[in-house]
Each structure stands twice: as structure tokens, then as C-alpha cells.
C-alpha positions as CSV (number, residue, x, y, z in Angstrom):
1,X,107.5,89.5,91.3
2,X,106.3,91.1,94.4
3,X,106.8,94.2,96.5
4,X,108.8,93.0,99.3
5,X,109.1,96.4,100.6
6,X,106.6,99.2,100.2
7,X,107.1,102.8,101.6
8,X,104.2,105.2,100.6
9,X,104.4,109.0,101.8
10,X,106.5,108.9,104.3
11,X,107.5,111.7,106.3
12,X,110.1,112.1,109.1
13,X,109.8,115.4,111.1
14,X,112.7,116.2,113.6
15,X,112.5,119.3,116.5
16,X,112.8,122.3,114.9
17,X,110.6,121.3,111.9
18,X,113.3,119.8,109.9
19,X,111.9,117.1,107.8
20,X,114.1,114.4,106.9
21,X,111.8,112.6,104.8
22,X,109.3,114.7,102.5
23,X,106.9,112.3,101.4
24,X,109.0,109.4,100.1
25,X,107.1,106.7,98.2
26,X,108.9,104.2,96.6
27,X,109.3,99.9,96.4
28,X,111.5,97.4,95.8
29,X,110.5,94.1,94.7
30,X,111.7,90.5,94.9
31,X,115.0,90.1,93.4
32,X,115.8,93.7,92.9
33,X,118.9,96.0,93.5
34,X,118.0,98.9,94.4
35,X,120.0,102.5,94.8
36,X,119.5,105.4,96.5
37,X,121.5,108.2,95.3
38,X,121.6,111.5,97.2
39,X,123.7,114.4,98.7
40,X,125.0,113.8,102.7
41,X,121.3,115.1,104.3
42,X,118.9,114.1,101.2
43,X,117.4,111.7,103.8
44,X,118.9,108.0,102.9
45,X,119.8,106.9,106.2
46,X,116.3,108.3,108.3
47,X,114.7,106.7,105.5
48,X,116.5,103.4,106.5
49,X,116.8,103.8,109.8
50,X,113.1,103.8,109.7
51,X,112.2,100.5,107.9
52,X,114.4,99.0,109.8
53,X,112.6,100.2,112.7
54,X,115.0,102.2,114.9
55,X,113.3,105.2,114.1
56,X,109.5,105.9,114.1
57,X,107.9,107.6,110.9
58,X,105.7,110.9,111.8
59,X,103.1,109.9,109.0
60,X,103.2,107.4,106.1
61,X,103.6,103.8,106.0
62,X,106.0,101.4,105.5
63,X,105.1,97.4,105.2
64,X,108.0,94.8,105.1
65,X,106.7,91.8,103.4
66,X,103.1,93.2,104.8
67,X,104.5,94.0,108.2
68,X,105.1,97.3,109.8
69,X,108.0,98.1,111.8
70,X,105.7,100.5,114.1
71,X,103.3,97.8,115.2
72,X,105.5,94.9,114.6
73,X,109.1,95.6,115.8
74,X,110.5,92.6,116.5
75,X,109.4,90.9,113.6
76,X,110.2,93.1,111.0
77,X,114.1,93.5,112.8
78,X,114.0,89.3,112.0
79,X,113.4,90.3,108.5
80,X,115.4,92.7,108.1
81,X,119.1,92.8,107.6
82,X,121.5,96.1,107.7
83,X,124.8,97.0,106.8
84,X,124.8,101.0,108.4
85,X,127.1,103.2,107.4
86,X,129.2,103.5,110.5
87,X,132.4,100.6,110.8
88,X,131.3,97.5,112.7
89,X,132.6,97.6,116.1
90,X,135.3,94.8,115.8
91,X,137.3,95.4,118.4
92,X,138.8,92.2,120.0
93,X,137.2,89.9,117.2
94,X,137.9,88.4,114.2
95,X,135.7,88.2,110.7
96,X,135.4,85.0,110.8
97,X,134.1,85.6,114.5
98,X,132.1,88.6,113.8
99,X,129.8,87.1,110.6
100,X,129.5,83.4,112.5
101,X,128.2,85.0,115.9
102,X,125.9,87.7,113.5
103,X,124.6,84.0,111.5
104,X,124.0,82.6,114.8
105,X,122.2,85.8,116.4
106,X,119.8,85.7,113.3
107,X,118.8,82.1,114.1
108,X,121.3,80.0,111.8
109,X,122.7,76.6,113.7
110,X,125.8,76.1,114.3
111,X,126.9,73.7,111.3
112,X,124.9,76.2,108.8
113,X,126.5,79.1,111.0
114,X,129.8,78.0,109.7
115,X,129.7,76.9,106.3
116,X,128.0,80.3,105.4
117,X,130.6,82.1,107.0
118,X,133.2,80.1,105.0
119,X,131.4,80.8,102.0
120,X,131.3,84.4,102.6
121,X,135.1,84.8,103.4
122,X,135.9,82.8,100.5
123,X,133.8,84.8,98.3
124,X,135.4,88.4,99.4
125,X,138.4,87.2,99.1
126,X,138.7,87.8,103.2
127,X,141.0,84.8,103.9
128,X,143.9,86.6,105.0
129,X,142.4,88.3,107.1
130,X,139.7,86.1,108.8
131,X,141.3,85.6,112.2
132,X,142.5,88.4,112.3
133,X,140.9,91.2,115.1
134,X,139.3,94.0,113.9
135,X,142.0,96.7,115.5
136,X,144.7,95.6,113.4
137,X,142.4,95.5,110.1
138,X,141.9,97.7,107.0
139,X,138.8,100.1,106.5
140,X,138.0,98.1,103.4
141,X,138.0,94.5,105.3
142,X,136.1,96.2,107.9
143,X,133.9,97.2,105.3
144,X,133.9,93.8,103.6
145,X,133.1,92.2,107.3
146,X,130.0,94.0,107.7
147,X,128.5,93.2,104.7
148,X,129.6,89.6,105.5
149,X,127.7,89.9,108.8
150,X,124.4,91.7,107.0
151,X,124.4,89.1,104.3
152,X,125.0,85.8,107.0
153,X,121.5,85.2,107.5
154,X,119.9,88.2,105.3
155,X,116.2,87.3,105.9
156,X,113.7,88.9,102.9
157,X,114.7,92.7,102.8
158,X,118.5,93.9,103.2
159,X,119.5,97.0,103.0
160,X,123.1,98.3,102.5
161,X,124.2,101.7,103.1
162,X,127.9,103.0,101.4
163,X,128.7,99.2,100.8
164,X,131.6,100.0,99.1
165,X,133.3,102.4,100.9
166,X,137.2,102.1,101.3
167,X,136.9,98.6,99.6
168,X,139.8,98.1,96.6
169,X,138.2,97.7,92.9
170,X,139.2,94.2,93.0
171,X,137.1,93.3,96.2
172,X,134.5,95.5,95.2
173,X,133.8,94.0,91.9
174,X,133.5,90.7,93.9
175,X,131.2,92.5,97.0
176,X,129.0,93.8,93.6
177,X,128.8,90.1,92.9
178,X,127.6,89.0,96.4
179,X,125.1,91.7,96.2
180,X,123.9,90.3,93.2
181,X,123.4,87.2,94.6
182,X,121.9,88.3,97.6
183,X,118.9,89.3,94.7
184,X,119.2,86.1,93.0
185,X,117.7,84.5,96.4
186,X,115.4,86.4,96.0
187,X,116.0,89.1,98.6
188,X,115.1,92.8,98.4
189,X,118.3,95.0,98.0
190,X,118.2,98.6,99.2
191,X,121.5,100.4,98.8
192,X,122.7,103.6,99.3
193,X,126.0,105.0,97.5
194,X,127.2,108.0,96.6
195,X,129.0,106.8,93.8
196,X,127.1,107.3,90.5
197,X,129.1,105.4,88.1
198,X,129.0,102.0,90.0
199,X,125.3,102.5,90.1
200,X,124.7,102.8,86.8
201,X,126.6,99.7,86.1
202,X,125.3,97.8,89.6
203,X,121.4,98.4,90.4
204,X,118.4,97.3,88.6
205,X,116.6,100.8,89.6
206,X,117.9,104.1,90.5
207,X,115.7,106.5,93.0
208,X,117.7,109.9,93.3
209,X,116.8,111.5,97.1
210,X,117.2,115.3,97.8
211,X,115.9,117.6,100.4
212,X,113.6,114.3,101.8
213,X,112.2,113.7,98.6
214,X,112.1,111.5,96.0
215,X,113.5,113.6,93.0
216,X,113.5,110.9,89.9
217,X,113.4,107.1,89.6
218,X,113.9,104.4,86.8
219,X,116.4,102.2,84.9
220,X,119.6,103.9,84.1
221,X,118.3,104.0,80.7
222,X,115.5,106.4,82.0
223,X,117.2,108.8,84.0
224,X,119.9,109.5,81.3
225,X,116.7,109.9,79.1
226,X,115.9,113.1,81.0
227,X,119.3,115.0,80.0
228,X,119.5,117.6,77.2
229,X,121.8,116.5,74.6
230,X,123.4,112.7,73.6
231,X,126.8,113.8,74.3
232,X,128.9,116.6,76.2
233,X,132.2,118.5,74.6
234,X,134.8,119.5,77.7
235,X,137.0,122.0,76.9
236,X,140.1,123.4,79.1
237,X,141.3,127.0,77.6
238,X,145.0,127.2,77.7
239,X,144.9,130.9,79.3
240,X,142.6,133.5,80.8
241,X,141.2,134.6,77.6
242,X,138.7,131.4,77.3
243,X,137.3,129.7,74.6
244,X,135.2,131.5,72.0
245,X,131.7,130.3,71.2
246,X,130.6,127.4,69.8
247,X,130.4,128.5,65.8
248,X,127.2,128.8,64.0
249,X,127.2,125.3,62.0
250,X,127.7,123.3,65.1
251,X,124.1,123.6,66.9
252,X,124.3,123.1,70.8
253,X,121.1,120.8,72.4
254,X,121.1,122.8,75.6
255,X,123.2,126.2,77.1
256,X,126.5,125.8,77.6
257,X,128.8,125.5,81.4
258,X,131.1,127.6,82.7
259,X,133.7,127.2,85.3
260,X,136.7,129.5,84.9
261,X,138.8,128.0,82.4
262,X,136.7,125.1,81.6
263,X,133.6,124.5,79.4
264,X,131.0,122.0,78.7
265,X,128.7,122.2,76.1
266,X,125.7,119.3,75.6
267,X,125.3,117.8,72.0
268,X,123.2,115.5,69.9
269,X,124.8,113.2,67.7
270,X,124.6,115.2,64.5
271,X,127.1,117.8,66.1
272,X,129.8,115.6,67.4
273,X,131.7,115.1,64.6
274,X,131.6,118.8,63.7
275,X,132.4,119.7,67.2
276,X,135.5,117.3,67.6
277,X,136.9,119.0,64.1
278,X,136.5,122.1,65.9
279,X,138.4,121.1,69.5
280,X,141.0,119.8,67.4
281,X,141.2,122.9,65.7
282,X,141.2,125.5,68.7
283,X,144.0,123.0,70.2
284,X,146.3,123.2,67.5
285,X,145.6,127.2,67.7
286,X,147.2,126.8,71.2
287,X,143.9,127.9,72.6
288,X,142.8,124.8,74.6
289,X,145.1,122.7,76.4
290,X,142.6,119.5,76.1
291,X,138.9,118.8,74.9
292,X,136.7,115.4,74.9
293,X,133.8,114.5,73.8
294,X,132.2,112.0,76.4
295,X,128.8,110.3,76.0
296,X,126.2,111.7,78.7
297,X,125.9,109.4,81.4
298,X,123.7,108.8,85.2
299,X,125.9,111.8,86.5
300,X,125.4,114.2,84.5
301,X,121.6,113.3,85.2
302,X,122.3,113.5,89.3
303,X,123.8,116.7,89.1
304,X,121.0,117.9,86.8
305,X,119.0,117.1,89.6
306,X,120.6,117.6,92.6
307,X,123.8,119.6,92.5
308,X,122.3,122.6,93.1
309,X,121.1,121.4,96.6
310,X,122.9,122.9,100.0
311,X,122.3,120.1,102.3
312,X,121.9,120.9,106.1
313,X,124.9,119.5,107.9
314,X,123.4,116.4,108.7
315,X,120.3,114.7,109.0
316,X,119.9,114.9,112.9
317,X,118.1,112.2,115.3
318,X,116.1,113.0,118.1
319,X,118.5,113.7,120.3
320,X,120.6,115.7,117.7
321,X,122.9,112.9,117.3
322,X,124.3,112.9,113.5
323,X,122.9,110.3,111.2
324,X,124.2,111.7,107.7
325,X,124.0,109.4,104.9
């Protein structure tokens, strides 16, 4: 395996001071997914914006397959392929329209133009709407469009930023797929998403982003490794009064959390059958409406890390023009 892309200490410093980027180091290598998780502001888009070379870095490097976007624009932007967070502009054209002209633009003939096109429609399940223009199309096949053009003629790094958004589960199982694939060429995949759970189940490696900085990184496996407890006991009190506290013969791994009528306390696995008795219990004393006991997962882990962050607004260009992730 090698590191297709390689960003070491990278810092992005806007007017005013705010830094976007915090020295950021991370890489992704050959056949690899992956994610970038992080509240609006933690820096995801400057950070891609950046390797792809639309924005310049005020210190660090960044090498694409050895190149750097600073010295090497043009090349790198051949190397390169993004999906940005924004809708494509599709107005006036067609899918089928849009991801042929984008093969085409990245250097594809016309024959090989059109079968990968084809393949992509087919793939996303995009028939239905393939000639049809963009104005009269759904976020989600907008969505699906734009990966469609980012994945036409991908080159070695691409770099996908909320690929799923407004996409329907069944087409996003089958985008997750296409993704997958994209690594099986042995691309570098980037992606940014917000949403934890298909993370866990989707990337190879997880880097969690906030304030500019890289916070953790690893496997699933690792990050959930960093929580306190195996397992978490959710209670909802019926009334006012709350729940009373965990009894003495049921040992909690960490303190508990409390939000108003709600409570979550973390466990190890010697404590959840104990602790299930006693839900049971307090709900047939009319004292909980509910209670669960749910494995700890990559969430819990995020929040752990970053929910206590108040993000600026938005990350802000040059200019001041919004580039929130």
C-alpha cells in the first residue's frame, strides 16, 4: 500500500486570525475509505478545498501522489476528483449529460465517455431520471449526479464531501457500494459526513475534526475503544420526580447523564444483566416510561469528543464567503 495522499501540519489562517486548520496531519492510502467526521466549522471543507487546490495552505504541506497543489496546480486538479458539498449546477442538463460532458472534461474519449456514464446510471439506479434536466429533479438524484460526475473519470485521489445527503436508503446503500469500488481501483477516498452510524459501517478509517484539529483517528474498533463502559442504560422517568440512583450492587464504569427527564448511565458487561432487572423493575413501579440497554457505539465516541464544541458559524473564505462543512 501507499500513501496517495499525505497532509502533514497543515494550517489554514483566515483575516481575523481564525484558523481553519490547526495543524492537521493525516493520510490516506491506496485503496482506502476514508471519513472525516466533525461539527459544521471543524475545518473539513478548508481542508479539502485545499488539496484540491482552490485554496492555499498558510504553512504545512500537502503532496498528492508526491505532487503539491501550491507548486503544481494544474496537475494535481487532473488528479484530483471532487464531489463539494453544494448541488451541482444542473440547470438545463440532464445526468446522463452532466457525468458524460464531466468524463469528457477529465480526458475520457467519447466511446469510454459513454459506456462509463451508462455504467454509473445503471449502478445508482439513475435510469429514470437520466434525461431528465436538473430543475425538475430530486435533491437526492442531484446528489446521486454529482457523485456520478466526481466518480466519471476519478483519477488517483477523490474526495467526497456529504455524499449522501438527501439520497433514499435504498440508493444510498448502492452509492456506499460505488464508493467502495471507487477504493477497489485503487483510488484514495476522502469523505466527509456527518452521519456517524453509516461511518462506522462504511469507512476503513475514521479521523474525527474539531476546532481545526485532528481530535482522534483509527478503525471503528479503536475509537469505540476510547469510551468508558461496554454498554449504556437509557432511562425516561415517567414524571418530574426522576429516577433514583443506580443501586449499590450494580457498579457504573463511568458518571452518569442528565437531561431532564432522561438518563444514561455507561456499563461493563458484568452490570447489564443486573441493570436490565432493575429498568424492568422501576418500569413496572410506574417510574420510567422506557429504558434500553444499547451497546456503546462510534457516536457515543464523537460526542465524547466533540459535542462539547461551539463551532463559529462557518468556516469563512477569504473574502468571507461561507464554506461550512
Amino acid at each position: 500500500m501507499e500513501d496517495l495522499l499525505i497532509i502533514e501540519d497543515l494550517v489554514k489562517c483566515y483575516r481575523g486570525g481564525t484558523r481553519a486548520n490547526d495543524g492537521v496531519s493525516l493520510q490516506v492510502e491506496t485503496g482506502e475509505v476514508v471519513g472525516l467526521l466533525g461539527h459544521n466549522g471543524a475545518g473539513k471543507t478548508t481542508l479539502i478545498n485545499q488539496v484540491a487546490g482552490l485554496a492555499v495552505p498558510t504553512s504545512g504541506t500537502i503532496r498528492v501522489d508526491g505532487c503539491d497543489p501550491v507548486a503544481e496546480p494544474a496537475r494535481v486538479r487532473r488528479m484530483v476528483a471532487v464531489m463539494p458539498q453544494a448541488h451541482a449546477p444542473l440547470a438545463g442538463v440532464t445526468p446522463r449529460q452532466a457525468i458524460r460532458t464531466m468524463a469528457r472534461i477529465r480526458g475520457m474519449n467519447k466511446h469510454d465517455s459513454r459506456a462509463r456514464t451508462d455504467e454509473l446510471i445503471d449502478a445508482l439506479d439513475l435510469g429514470a431520471w437520466a434525461d431528465t434536466t436538473g430543475e425538475r429533479l430530486s435533491g437526492g438524484v442531484r446528489r446521486l449526479t454529482a457523485y456520478g460526475m466526481a466518480a466519471s473519470s476519478p483519477g488517483r485521489v477523490v474526495m467526497l464531501d456529504e455524499p449522501t445527503n438527501d439520497v433514499d436508503p435504498v440508493r444510498r446503500r448502492l452509492l456506499w457500494e460505488q464508493i467502495r469500488e471507487l477504493a477497489d481501483r485503487g483510488c484514495a477516498v476522502l469523505l466527509v459526513t456527518h452521519n456517524v452510524a453509516e461511518a462506522e459501517r462504511s469507512v476503513d478509517r475514521i479521523v474525527v475534526m474539531g476546532s481545526g484539529k485532528v481530535l482522534a483517528e483509527g478503525t471503528a474498533a479503536q475509537l469505540r475503544s476510547r469510551t468508558v463502559g461496554e454498554f449504556r442504560l437509557e432511562l425516561t422517568a415517567a414524571s418530574a420526580d426522576g429516577i433514583p440512583p443506580l443501586p449499590g450492587h450494580i457498579p457504573a464504569a463511568g458518571p452518569p447523564l442528565r437531561a431532564v427527564r432522561r438518563l444514561a448511565i455507561p456499563l461493563d458487561s458484568q452490570a447489564a444483566s443486573a441493570a436490565l432487572a432493575w429498568g424492568q423493575q422501576l418500569r413496572a413501579a410506574g417510574i420510567v416510561d422506557e429504558f434500553a440497554l444499547v451497546p456503546v457505539g462510534l457516536e457515543d465516541v464523537y460526542l465524547q469528543l466533540a459535542g462539547g464544541e461551539t463551532a463559529p458559524d462557518a468556516e469563512k473564505g477569504e473574502h468571507g464567503e461561507s464554506l461550512a462543512a
